[in-house]
N, C-alpha and C positions, 0 to 999 in steps of 0.2 A: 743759726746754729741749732741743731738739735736737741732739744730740749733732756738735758740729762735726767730728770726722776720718770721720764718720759722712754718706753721699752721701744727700740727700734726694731721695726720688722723687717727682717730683710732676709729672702729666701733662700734658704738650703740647698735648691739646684735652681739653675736657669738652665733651658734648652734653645739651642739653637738648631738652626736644618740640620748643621754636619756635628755638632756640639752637646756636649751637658758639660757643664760649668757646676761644679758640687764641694760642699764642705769637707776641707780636706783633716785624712785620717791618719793618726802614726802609723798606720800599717803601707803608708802609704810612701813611707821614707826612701826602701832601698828602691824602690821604682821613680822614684824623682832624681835619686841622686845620679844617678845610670843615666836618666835620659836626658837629664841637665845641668843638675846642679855641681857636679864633677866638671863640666866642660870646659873649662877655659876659656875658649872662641864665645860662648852662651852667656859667661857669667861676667865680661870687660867692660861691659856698660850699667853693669849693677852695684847698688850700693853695700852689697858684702862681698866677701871676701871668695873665692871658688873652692866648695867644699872638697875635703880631702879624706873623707872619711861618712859613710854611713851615720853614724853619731851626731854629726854637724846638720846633718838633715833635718835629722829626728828630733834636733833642738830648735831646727826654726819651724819645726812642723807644731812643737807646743806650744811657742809665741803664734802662731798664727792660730792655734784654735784655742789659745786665751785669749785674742783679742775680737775673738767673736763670744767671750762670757762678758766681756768689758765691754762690748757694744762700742770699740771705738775703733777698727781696722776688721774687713772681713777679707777673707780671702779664700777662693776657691780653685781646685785644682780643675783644668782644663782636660779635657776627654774626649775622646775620638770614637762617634758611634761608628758602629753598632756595635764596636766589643769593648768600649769603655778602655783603651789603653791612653795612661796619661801621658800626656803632649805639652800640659805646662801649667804655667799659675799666675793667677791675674787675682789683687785686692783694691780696695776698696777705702778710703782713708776718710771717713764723716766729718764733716767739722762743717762749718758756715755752706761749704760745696762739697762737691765728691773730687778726689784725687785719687787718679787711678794708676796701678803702677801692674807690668805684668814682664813674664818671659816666657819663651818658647823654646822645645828643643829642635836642635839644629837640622833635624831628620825631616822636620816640618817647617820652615822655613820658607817664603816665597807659593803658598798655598792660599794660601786669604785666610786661617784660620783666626792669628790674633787679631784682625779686623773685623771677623764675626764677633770675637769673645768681645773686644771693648765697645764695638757699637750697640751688643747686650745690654754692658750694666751701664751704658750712657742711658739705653731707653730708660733702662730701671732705674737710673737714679734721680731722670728728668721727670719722671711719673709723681714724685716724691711732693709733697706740697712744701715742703720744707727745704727743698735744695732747686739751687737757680742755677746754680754753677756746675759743670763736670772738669776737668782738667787732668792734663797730665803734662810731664816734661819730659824730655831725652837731651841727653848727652849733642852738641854739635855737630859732632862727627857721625853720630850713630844715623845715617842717613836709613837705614831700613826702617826703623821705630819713625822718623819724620813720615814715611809713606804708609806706616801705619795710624798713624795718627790721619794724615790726612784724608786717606780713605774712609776712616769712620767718620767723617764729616766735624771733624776738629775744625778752628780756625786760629793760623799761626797767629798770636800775641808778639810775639817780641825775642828778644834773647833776655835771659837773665844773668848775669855775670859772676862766673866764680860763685854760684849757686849752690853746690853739690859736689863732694869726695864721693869721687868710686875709688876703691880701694886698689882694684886692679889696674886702674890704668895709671893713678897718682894719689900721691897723700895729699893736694892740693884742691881747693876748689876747684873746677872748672866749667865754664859758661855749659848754658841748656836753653833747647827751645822752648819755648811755653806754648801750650796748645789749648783750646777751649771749648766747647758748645754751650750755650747759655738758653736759656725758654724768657 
């Protein structure tokens, strides 16, 4: 686990070929919420609820840039060079390993892009002397998140059972794949 009186560095942007991966800004709200956070079809396998207002954005856009003053969840807005339009958001969750959790909007879909973005912070997280682990989970059903997972060189673990409430699809837990790379 990462040593808590111990300042974790972990960087403000990551670039990829088609990518910058950046610390995301309030000003950054009503352009998230347009290009996913609104969506319904985007937000069915996520663990909140599908924003219905500008505002709701802007509230999870504070929690994500406190939990990069807390050093204990980062998360960064996804961006499409060359003109930097945001495409989505993928964090970051410290503890013993990295658990990574991201979304993408629907425009961009079936491109490779979130398979650039999570074989990113997998490199960056496996770099780390202190993290062994990367992971992340998806929904059963959500077969497009299995093929992205897979593609970044994950290795399916197992199902976990009644793991996880999405809001959107049930108030109930419901099973999830587990996914890995380990050093």
């Amino acid at each position: 686990m990462p040593a808590a009186d111990k300042e974790i560095e972990v960087p403000e942007t990551i670039e990829t070929s088609r990518l910058i991966l950046r610390k995301p800004r309030l000003e950054d709200a009503r352009e998230m919420f347009e290009a996913y956070a609104s969506d319904p079809e985007v937000t069915r396998y996520l663990t909140w609820l599908t924003h219905t207002s500008v505002e709701q954005t802007r509230d999870y856009l504070q929690r994500a840039i406190a939990g990069w003053e807390k050093s204990d969840t980062f998360t960064w807005v996804i961006t499409l060079k060359p003109a930097c339009e945001l495409i989505g958001s993928i964090d970051i969750r410290l503890e013993a390993n990295a658990n990574i959790g991201y979304v993408l909007s629907r425009r961009f879909w079936n491109r490779g892009y979130m398979t650039e973005a999570v074989e990113a912070l997998i490199r960056w997280a496996l770099t780390r002397d202190d993290i062994f682990r990367a992971w992340a989970v998806c929904d059963v059903e959500n077969l497009a998140s299995v093929r992205v997972l897979e593609k970044a060189g994950m290795e399916r673990e197992g199902i976990l059972r009644r793991w996880i409430v999405l809001p959107n699809r049930s108030g109930r837990p419901r099973d999830c794949v587990c996914y890995s790379k380990v050093k």
